[in-house]
C-alpha positions as CSV (number, residue, x, y, z in Angstrom):
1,X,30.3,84.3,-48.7
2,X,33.7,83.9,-47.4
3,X,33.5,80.2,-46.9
4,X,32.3,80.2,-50.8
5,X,34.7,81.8,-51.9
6,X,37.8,80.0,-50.3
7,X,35.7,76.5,-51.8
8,X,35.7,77.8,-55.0
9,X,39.4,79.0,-55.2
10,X,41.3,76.2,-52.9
11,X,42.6,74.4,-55.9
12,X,44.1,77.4,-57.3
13,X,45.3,78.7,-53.3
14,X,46.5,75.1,-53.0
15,X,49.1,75.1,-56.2
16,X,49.8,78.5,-55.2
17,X,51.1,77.9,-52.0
18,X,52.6,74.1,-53.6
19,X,54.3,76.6,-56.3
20,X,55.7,79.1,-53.3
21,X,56.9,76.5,-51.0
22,X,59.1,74.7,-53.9
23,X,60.4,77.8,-54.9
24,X,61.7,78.9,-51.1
25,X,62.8,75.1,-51.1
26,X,64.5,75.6,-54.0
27,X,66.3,79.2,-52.5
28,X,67.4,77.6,-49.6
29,X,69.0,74.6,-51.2
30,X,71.1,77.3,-53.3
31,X,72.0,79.3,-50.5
32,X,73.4,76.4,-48.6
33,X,75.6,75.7,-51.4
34,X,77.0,79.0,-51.4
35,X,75.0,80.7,-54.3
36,X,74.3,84.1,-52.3
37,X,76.3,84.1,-49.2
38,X,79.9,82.6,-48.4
39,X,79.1,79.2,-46.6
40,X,79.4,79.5,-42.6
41,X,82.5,78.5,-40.9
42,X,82.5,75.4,-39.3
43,X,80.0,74.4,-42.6
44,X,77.1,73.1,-41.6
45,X,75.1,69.7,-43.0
46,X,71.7,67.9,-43.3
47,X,70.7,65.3,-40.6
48,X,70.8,62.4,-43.9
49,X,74.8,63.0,-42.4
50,X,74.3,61.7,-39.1
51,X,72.7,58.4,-41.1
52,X,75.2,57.9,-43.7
53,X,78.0,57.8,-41.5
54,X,76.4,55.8,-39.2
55,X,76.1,53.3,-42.8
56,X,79.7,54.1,-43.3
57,X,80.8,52.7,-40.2
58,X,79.1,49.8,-39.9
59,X,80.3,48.8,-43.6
60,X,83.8,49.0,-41.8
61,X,82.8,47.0,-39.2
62,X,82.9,49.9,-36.6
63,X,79.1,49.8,-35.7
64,X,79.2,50.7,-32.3
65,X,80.9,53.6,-32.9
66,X,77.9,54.9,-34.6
67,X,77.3,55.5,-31.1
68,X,80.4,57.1,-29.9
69,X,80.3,61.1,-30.1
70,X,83.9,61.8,-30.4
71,X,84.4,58.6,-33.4
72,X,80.9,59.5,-34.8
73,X,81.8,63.0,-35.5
74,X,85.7,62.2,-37.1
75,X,84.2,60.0,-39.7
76,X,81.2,62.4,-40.4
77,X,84.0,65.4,-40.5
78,X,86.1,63.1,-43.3
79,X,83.1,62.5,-45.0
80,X,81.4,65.9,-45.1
81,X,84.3,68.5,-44.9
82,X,86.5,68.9,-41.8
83,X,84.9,70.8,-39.4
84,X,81.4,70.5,-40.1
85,X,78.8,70.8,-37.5
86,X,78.2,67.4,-36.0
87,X,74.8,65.4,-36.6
88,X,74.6,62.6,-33.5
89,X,72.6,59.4,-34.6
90,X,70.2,58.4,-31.9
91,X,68.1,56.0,-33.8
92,X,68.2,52.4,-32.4
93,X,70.6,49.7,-34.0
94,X,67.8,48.3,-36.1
95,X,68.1,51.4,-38.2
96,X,71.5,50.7,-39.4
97,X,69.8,47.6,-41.5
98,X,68.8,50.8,-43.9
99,X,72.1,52.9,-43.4
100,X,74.3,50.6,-44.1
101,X,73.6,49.8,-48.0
102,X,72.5,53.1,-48.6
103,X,76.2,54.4,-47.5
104,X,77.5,52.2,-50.1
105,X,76.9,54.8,-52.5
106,X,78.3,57.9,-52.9
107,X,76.5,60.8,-50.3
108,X,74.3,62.7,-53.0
109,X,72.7,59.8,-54.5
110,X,72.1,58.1,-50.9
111,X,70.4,61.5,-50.0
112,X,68.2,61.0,-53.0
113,X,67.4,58.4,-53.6
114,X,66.5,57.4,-49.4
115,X,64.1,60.1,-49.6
116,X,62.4,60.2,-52.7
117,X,61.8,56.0,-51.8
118,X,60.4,57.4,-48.5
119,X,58.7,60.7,-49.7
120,X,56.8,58.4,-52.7
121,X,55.7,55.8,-50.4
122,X,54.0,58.0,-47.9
123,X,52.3,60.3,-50.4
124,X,50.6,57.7,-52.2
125,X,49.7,56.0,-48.8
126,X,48.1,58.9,-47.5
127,X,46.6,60.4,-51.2
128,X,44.7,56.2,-50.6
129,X,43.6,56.7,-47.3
130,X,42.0,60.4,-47.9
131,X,40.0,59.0,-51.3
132,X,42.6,59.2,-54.0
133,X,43.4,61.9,-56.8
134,X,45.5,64.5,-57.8
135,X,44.1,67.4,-55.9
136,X,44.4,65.4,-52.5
137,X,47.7,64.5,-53.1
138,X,48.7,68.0,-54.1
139,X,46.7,69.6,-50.9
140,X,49.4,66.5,-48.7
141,X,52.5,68.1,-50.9
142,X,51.7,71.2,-49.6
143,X,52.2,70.2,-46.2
144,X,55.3,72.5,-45.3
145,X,57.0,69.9,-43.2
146,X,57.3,67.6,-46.4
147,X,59.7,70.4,-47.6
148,X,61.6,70.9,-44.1
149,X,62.2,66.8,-44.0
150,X,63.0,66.8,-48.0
151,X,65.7,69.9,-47.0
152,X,67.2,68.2,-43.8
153,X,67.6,64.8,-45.2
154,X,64.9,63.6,-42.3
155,X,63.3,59.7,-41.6
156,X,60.3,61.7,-41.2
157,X,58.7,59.9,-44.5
158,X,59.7,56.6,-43.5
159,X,57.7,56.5,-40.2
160,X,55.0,58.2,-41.8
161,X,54.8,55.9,-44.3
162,X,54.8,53.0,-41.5
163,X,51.6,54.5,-39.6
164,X,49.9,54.5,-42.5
165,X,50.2,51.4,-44.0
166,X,49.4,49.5,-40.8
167,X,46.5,51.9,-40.2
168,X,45.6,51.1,-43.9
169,X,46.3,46.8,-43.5
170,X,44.3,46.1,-39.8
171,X,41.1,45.5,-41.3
172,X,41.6,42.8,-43.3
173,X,45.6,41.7,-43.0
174,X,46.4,42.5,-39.3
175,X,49.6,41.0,-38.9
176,X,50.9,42.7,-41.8
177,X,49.8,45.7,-40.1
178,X,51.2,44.7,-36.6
179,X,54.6,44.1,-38.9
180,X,54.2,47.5,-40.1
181,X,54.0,49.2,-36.7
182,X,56.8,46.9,-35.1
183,X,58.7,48.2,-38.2
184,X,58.2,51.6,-36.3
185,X,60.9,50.3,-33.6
186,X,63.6,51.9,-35.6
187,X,62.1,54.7,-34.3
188,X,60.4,53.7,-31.4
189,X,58.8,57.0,-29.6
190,X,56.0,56.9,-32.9
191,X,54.7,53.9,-31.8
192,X,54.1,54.5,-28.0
193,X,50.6,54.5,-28.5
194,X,49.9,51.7,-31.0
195,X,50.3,49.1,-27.9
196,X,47.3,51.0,-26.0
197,X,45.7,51.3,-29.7
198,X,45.3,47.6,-30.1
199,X,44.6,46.4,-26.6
200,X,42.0,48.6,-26.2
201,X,40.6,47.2,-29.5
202,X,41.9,43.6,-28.9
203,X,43.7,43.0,-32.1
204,X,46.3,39.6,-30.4
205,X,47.2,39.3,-34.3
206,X,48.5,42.9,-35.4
207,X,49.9,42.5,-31.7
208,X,51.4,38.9,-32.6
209,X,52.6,40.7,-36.1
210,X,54.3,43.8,-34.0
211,X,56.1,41.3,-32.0
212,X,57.6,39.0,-34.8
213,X,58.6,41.9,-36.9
214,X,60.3,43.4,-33.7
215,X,62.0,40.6,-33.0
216,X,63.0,39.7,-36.3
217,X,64.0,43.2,-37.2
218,X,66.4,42.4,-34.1
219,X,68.3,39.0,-34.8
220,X,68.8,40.8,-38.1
221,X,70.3,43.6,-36.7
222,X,72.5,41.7,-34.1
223,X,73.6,39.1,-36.7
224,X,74.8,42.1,-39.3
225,X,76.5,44.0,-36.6
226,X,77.2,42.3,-33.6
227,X,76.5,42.7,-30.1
228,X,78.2,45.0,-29.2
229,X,76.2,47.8,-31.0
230,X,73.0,47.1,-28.4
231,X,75.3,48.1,-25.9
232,X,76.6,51.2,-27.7
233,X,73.2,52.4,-28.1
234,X,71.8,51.8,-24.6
235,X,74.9,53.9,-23.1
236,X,74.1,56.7,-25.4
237,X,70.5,56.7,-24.6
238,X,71.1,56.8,-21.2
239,X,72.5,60.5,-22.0
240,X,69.7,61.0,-24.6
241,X,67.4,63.5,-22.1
242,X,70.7,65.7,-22.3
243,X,70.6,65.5,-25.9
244,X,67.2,66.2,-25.9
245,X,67.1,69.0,-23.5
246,X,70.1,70.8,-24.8
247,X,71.9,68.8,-27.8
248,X,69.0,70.3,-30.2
249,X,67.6,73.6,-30.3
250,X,64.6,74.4,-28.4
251,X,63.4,76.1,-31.7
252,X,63.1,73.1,-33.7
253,X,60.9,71.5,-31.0
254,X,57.2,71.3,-31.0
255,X,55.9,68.8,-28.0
256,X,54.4,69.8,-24.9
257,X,57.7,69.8,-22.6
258,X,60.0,71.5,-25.6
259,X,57.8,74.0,-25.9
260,X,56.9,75.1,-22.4
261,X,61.0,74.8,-22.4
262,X,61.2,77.3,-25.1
263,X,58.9,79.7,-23.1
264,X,60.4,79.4,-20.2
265,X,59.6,76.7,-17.8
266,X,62.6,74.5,-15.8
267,X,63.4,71.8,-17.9
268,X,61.7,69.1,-14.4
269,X,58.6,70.9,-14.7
270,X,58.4,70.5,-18.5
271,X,58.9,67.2,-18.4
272,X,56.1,66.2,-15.4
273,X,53.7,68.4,-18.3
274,X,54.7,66.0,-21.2
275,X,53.8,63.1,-18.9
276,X,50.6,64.5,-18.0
277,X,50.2,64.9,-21.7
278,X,50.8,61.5,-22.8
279,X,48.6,59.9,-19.9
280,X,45.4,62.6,-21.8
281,X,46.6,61.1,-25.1
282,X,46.9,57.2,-24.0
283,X,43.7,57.8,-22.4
284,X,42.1,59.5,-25.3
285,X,43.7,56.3,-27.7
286,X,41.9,53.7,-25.7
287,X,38.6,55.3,-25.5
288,X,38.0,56.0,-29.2
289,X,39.9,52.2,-30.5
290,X,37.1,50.5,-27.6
291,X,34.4,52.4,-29.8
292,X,35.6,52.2,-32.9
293,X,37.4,49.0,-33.3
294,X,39.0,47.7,-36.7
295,X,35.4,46.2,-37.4
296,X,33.3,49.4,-36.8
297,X,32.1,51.7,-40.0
298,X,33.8,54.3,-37.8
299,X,37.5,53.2,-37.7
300,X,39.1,55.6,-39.7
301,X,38.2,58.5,-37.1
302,X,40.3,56.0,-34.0
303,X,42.9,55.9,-37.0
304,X,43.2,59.5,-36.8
305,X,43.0,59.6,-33.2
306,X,46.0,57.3,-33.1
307,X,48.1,59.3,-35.3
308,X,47.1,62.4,-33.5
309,X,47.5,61.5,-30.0
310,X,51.2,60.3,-31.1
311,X,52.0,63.4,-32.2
312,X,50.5,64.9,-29.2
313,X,52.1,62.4,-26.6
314,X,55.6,61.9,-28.0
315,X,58.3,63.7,-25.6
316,X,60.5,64.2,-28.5
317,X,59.0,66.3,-32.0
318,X,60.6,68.4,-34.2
319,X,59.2,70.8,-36.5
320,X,59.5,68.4,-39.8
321,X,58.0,65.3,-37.9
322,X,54.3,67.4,-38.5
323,X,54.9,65.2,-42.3
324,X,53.1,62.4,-39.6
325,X,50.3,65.1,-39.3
326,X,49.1,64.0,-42.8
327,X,48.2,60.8,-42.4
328,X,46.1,62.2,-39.5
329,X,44.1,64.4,-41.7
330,X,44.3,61.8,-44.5
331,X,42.1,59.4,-42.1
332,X,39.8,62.5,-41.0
333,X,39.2,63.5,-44.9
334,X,38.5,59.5,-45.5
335,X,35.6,59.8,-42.1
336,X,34.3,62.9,-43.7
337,X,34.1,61.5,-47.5
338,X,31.5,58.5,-45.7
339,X,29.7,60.7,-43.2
340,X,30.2,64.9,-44.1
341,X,31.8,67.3,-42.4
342,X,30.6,68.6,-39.1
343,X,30.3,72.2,-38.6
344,X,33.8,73.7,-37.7
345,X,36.1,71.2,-39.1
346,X,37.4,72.5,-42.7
347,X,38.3,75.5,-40.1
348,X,40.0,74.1,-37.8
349,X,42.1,71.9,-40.3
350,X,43.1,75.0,-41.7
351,X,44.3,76.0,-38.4
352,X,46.3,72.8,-37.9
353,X,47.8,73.7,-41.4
354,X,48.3,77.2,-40.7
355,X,50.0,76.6,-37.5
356,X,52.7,74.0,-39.0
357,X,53.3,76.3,-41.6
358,X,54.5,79.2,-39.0
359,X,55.8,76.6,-37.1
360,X,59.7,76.9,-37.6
361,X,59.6,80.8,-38.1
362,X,57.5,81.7,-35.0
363,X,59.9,79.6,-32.4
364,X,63.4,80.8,-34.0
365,X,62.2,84.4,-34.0
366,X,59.6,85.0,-31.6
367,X,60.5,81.9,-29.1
368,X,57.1,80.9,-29.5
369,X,56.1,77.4,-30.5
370,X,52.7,77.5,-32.5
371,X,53.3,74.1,-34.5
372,X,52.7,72.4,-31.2
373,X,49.3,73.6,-31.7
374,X,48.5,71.2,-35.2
375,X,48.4,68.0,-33.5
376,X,45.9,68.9,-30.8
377,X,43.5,70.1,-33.3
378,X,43.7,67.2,-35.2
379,X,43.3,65.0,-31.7
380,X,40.2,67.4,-30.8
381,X,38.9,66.8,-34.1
382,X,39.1,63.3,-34.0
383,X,37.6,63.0,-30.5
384,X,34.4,65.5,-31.1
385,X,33.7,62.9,-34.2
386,X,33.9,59.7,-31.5
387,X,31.8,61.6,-29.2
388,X,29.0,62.4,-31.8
389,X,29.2,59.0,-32.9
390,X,28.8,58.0,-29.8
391,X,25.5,60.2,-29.3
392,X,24.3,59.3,-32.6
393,X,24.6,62.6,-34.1
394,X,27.0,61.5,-36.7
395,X,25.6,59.2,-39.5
């Protein structure tokens, strides 16, 4: 009766929640310009800052310093307002190649318009690879980290957009979809598992694609800004586990080791728990690409699997990186348009959606990390599909 119910009213739950979400969007964008409160002292900023002056420097020739704490956070300071609360980059050099012309414009518009061209992208993508129309792509707006990565100014979209178009391109154009993942390397922790992915499968030309585009992605870079920046950036990311450890708040993270961190655990054993993680999620990659290669009727459930097991493996998730969760349930919606849902799922994708959406609020005030439940559910979903598959009890 329940179930019924819920089936016969999601469309009208769905806007709802679309409808509640835009207006607490729309609150919070006031109140951090001041509309309620007086603004905090030192001000605070979106993370789009930490890109823009990163593009800022490297239009005056200063790309390395991108890199530099102390000369990253002056220039962000004169751009923003003296004294506002630093945003480090930590994205590779290849990610300057989209910085650099969009901090030829003034800041607002560069927020905008970089994530409206990234938001768009990945909603259509995904609204394709669930089946299309306007009540899919409405249920993927509702996701709640599209709103946190629209608020921060976030790349979330972008490498979203990126696993879904080369999940979307293997079948039929697989170096185009190899070039889409390698694309991933401004980025590069989305795309551990895409190597593992496409051995397991054998797919030499999305491989040969990843390659090229990686390679080309970095003569491009070099030739724009020098050699120097490569340097830059590997010195920094020698220091990046102390970023990641301490330079971000635990509250904002939901992988394995951030969030056993959060709870409690010693930062060495959280880490030796992420890498136990990530060896389950390689492993759980591999199996489900060798039985459902790019060929197989199947595929889209080792496309979610993929996605999934990212989420799952990566040592380093925040809160509005879940927008990557939609693409995973995009490709479990597309299995379950050609073969039905299995008793269970709708339920437990509600949980996955459920548990993002408390995700932020239940670390910050109750230090407990729930969203880092969503992207094993989607992962065990995923898997129990491969398995039944596998003993013919999915047709």
């Amino acid at each position: 009766m329940t179930e019924t119910w819920v089936t016969a009213h999601l469309p009208r739950l769905v806007r709802l929640l679309l409808v509640l979400q835009l207006a607490a969007f729309a609150f919070f964008v006031a109140g951090t310009h001041g509309a309620f409160t007086r603004l905090p002292d030192p001000p605070t900023t979106t993370d789009f800052a930490s890109f823009y002056t990163a593009g800022r420097l490297a239009n005056l020739g200063r790309a390395p310093a991108a890199y530099d704490p102390a000369a990253h956070a002056r220039a962000e300071a004169a751009i923003i307002a003296p004294g506002v609360e630093e945003k480090r980059f930590l994205n590779p050099p290849v990610f300057l190649l989209v910085c650099a012309p969009l901090a030829r414009l003034p800041y607002l518009p560069a927020f905008i318009l970089f994530e409206l061209a990234t938001c768009l992208p990945w909603l259509w993508l995904t609204t394709r690879i669930a089946g299309g129309g306007r009540f899919t792509a409405m249920c993927l707006a509702s996701i709640p980290a599209v709103w946190w990565a629209l608020g921060w100014g976030q790349n979330s979209f972008l490498s979203a957009s990126l696993m879904a178009a080369g999940g979307l391109l293997l079948p039929r154009r697989p170096v185009l979809a190899g070039a889409a993942w390698g694309a991933l390397c401004f980025k590069p922790h989305f795309g551990v598992l895409i190597p593992v992915a496409l051995l397991a499968s054998r797919q030499w030309r999305a491989i040969l694609g990843a390659g090229a585009c990686v390679a080309a992605l970095g003569a491009l870079t070099t030739a724009c800004f020098g050699l120097q920046v490569w340097a830059a950036f590997l010195t920094m990311a020698v220091h990046a586990r102390q970023t990641v450890e301490s330079g971000i708040q635990l509250s904002g993270h939901i992988d394995p080791g951030g969030a056993a961190r959060l709870a409690g655990l010693a930062a060495p054993a959280s880490w030796a728990l992420q890498a136990a993680v990530f060896l389950l999620a390689a492993s759980a990659t591999a199996w489900a690409w060798r039985r459902h290669p790019p060929s197989d009727p199947h595929h889209a459930t080792a496309q979610a699997v993929l996605v999934a097991a990212t989420l799952v493996a990566m040592p380093f998730l925040l809160f509005y990186d879940l927008v990557m969760a939609g693409v995973a349930a995009a490709w479990l919606a597309r299995a379950a348009r050609a073969e039905g849902w299995r008793p269970g799922e709708p339920a437990l994708l509600a949980a996955a959606f459920l548990a993002s959406l408390v995700a932020f609020p239940s670390a910050a005030m109750l230090h407990l990390a729930v969203g880092v439940l969503a992207a094993p559910v989607l992962l065990w979903v995923g898997l129990r599909r491969v398995a039944k598959v596998r003993q013919g009890l999915l047709f």
